[in-house]
N, C-alpha and C positions, 0 to 999 in steps of 0.2 A: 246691325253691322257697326253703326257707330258706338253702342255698349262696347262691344268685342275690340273696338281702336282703343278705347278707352281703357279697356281690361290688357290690351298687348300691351301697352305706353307701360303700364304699373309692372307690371310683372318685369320689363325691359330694364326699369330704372330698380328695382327690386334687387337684380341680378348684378345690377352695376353696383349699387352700394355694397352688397357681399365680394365682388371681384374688388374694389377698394378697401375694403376693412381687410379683406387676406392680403393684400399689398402691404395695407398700414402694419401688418403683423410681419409678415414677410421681413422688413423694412428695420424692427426692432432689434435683429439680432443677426446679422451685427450690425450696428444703428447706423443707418444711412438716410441724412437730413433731407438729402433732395429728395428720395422716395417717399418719406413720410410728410412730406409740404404737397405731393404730388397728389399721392392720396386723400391725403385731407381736404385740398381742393378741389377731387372730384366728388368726393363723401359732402361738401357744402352743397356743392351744385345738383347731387342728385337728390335732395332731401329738398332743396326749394324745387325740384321739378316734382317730387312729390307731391306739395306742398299746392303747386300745381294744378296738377291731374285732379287733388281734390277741389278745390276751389269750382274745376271746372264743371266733376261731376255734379255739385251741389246747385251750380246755377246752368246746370243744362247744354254750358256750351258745349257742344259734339266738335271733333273734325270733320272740316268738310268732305273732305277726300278720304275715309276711312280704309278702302282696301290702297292705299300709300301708307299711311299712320301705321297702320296692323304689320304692315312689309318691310317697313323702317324699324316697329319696335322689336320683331323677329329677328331683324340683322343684328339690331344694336343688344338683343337679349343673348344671340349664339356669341358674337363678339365676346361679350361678358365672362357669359359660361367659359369661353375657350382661355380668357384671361386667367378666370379663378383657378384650372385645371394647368396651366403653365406655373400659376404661382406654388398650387399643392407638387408639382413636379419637380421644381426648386428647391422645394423646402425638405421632401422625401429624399433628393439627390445628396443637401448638405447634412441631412440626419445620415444617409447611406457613409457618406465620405467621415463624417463623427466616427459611424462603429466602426468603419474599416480601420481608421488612426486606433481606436482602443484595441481592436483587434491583435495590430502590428506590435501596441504596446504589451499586451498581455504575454503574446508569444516571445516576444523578446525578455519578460520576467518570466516568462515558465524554463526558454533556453537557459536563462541564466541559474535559476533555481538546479534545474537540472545538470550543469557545470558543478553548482557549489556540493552536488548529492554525490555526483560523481568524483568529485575530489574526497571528500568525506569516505564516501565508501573504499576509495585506494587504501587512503592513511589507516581506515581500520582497519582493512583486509593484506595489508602489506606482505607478501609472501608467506604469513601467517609468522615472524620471524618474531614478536612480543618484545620489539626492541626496546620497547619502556622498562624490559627487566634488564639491560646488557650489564647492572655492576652490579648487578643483586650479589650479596652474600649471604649468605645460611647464617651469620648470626643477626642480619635485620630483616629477616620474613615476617611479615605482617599477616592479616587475616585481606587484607586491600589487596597483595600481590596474591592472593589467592583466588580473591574476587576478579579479579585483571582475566586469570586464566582461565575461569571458569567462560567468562563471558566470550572470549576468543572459544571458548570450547561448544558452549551452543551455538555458539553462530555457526558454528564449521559443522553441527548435527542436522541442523536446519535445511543447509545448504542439500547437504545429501540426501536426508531425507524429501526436502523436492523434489529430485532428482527422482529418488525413486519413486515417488507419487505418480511423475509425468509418464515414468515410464510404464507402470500400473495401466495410466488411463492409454498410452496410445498402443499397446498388445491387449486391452479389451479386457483385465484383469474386472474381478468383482469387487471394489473396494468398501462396499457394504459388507458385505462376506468377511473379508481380511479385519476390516475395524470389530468386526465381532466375534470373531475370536483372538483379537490381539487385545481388547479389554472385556474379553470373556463373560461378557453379559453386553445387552440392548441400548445402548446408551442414547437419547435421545439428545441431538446435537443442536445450538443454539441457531447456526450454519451449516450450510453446507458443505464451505471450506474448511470446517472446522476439524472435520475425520482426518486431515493432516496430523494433528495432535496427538490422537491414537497411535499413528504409525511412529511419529515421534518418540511417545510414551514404551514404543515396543522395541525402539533402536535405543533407545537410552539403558531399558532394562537388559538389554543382551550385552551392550558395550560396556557397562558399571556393573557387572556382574561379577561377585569375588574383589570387589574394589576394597574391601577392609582388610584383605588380607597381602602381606608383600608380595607374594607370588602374582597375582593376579592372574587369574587364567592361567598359569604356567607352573600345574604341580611339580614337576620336575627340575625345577629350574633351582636349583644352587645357590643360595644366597650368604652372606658371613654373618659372622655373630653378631647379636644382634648391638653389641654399643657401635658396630659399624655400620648399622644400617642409615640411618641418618644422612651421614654423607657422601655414601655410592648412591643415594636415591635422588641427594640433590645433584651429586657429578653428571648422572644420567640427564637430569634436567637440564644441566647446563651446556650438556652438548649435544642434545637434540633439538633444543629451542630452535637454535638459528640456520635450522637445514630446513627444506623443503621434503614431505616425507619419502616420495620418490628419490631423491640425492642420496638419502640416509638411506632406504633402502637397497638400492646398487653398490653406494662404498660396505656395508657393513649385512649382506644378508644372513649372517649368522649370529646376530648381536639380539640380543631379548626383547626388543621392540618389534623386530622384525618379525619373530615366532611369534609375540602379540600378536602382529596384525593376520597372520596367516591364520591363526588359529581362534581371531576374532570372525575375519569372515566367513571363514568355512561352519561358523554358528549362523552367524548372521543372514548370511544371505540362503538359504534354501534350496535345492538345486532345481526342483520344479520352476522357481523361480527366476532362474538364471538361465536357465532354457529358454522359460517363456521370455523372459526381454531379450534376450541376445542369440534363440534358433540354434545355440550346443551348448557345452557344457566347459568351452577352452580355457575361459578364467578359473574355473576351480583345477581344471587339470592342472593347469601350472602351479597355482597355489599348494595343492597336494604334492607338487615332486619341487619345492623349495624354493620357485620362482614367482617374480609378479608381472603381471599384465598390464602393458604399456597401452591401456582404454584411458578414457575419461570416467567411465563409472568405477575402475577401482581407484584410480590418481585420487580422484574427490572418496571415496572409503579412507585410503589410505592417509589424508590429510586430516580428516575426523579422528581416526583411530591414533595419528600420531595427538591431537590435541588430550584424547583421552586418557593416553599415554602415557604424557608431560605430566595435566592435573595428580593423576596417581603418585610420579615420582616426589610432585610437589608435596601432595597432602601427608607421603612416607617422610619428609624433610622437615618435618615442623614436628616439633616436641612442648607438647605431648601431641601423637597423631593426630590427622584430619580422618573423622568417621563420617559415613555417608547414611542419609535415611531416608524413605519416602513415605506417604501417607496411606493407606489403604480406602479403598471405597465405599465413602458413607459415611467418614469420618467428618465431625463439623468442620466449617472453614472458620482456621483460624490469622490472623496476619499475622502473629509471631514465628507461626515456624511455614505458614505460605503465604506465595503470591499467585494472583489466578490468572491463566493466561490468558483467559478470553473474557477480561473485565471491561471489555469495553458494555458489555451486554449487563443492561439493569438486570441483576437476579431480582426475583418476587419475591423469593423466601425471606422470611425472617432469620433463620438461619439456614444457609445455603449448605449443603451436601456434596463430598469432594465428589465426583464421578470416576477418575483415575489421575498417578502423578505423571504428570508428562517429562518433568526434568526433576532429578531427586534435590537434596537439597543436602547440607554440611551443618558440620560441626567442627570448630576450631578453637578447642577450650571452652570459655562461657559464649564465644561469639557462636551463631546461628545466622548460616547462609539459608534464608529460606528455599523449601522445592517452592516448583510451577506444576500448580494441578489445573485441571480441568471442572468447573463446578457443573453439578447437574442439573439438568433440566428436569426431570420427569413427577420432581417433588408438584412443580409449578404445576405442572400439566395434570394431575389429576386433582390441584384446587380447583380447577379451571368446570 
């Protein structure tokens, strides 16, 4: 019994000097003198009671009263424990209160970030109206103000083609199906969001279809000779730029933008297709008897197809013409006449193989606007 007073005493003052050194710690940050005086003069005291208990055990003195000593060193040990466990609840509390502050700070820089995105994305997307060209003149066209529109022109392909994706996945379409036969062979994708690009690659080839030629899509369409072609293609530009393509198509549905766009959809979209997202057939009706559909899915066609539109007028306005080219698959990747869309992904290959052109690419005298292909995968995959 007296061992056992002697073994409670140690283990009592044991638990004291740990519930002190966590105070002394405690105490550091953020430094409070009295605490840390505090501490260290029970950290003195419990090391000569130490100091103590040995002393005692080596020359035999026991306590007399050992179930007292044992019942005192249990109070004074839970006491201890209960201190240490206050101070680790302190110190958890003010780590709690630290991340809750970086918390409040982080979201308050992701609001903000998310302000400066959304302002940024108004100024690019501004009515789609390219006010950066408003004094352009046909005798200072550059290959940069062609660059301007091209760039307003994928953005606005993009857009729609989203659109149609989402609508794909929520009528239960197969868009494994669709990507293969819209790049007509297996193409093995780095992602899985990546089959976007396909459908991309398949709305670009339908909408730049006949882009070399003035007509575009519109055999029948009447044009003047040709030393006047130049300046009806830039007047076109100049007065579709700053409409919205809805606007322009209500004041002017008989104007060759407007057969454009009637006769771009009615390629484009499919009618099984049209069905399928939309349960009839109302938008093409109206389209086929010279009207357009006040949807969101054609406003957003119709704002692509006006972007399309513009570029063509554009590219007919610069002498010598703007020609249009894309890469075929299999063709090496080169950066002089591409850019890859999906170069975030380290290719393996030594030299990388295009898989299909997702946006085509220009020609504007010696300048080359690169296309956007897709590089492929399946070179990798059967190194592997």
């Amino acid at each position: 019994m007296a061992t056992e007073a002697l073994l409670a005493k140690l283990f009592a003052s044991i638990s004291t000097v740990k519930a002190s050194y966590a105070q002394l710690q405690y105490a550091q940050s953020p430094y409070d003198p009295d605490e840390i005086q505090a501490a260290d003069g029970v950290l003195i005291s419990e090391l000569k009671t130490l100091s103590e208990i040995k002393r005692c055990y080596l020359n035999k003195q026991f306590d007399p009263s050992p179930e007292r000593a044992i019942l005192a060193a249990e109070s004074k040990e839970l006491l201890s424990v209960i201190k240490t466990y206050e101070i680790m609840g302190k110190k958890l509390e003010s780590q709690l209160q630290l991340k809750e502050s970086e918390i409040i700070f982080l979201r308050e820089k992701l609001e903000e970030t998310n302000r400066q995105n959304r302002s940024i994305e108004k100024k690019l997307n501004q009515s789609g109206s390219l006010s950066v060209l408003d004094n352009l003149h046909i005798s200072g066209l550059s290959p940069s103000h062609f660059t301007t529109v091209l760039r307003h022109t994928v953005r606005s392909i993009r857009s729609f083609v989203k659109l149609m994706v989402n609508e794909m996945r929520s009528t239960g379409w197969d868009i494994e199906a669709s990507v293969n036969v819209v790049t007509e062979q297996n193409v093995v994708f780095w992602n899985e969001d990546h089959k976007c690009f396909a459908i991309e690659s398949f709305v670009c080839r339908e909408m730049f279809d006949y882009f070399n030629t003035p007509n575009f899509s519109l055999p029948n369409e009447s044009l003047p000779d040709k030393s006047k072609l130049q300046e009806l293609f830039f007047g076109r530009f100049s007065e579709l730029k700053s409409f919205k393509a809805k606007e322009f198509l209500a004041l002017k549905p008989g104007s060759p933008f407007a057969k454009f766009c009637r006769a771009k959809y009615l390629k484009l979209i499919h009618p099984k297709m049209e069905s399928s997202f939309f349960g009839n057939l109302n938008q093409r009706n109206l389209v086929n008897t010279g009207q357009f559909p006040d949807t969101n899915f054609f406003t957003l066609f119709a704002e692509m197809a006006k972007r399309v539109w513009l570029i063509h007028c554009l590219a007919f306005s610069f002498e010598p013409q703007v020609s249009i080219f894309q890469v075929e698959k299999g063709c090496r990747f080169s950066e002089v006449y591409m850019e890859c869309v999906n170069d975030e992904m380290e290719v393996e290959e030594s030299e990388p193989q295009v898989a299909f052109t997702a946006v085509p690419g220009f020609r504007i005298g010696k300048t080359v606007i690169q296309c956007q292909v897709y590089l492929s995968q399946h070179q990798s995959k059967r190194s592997n």
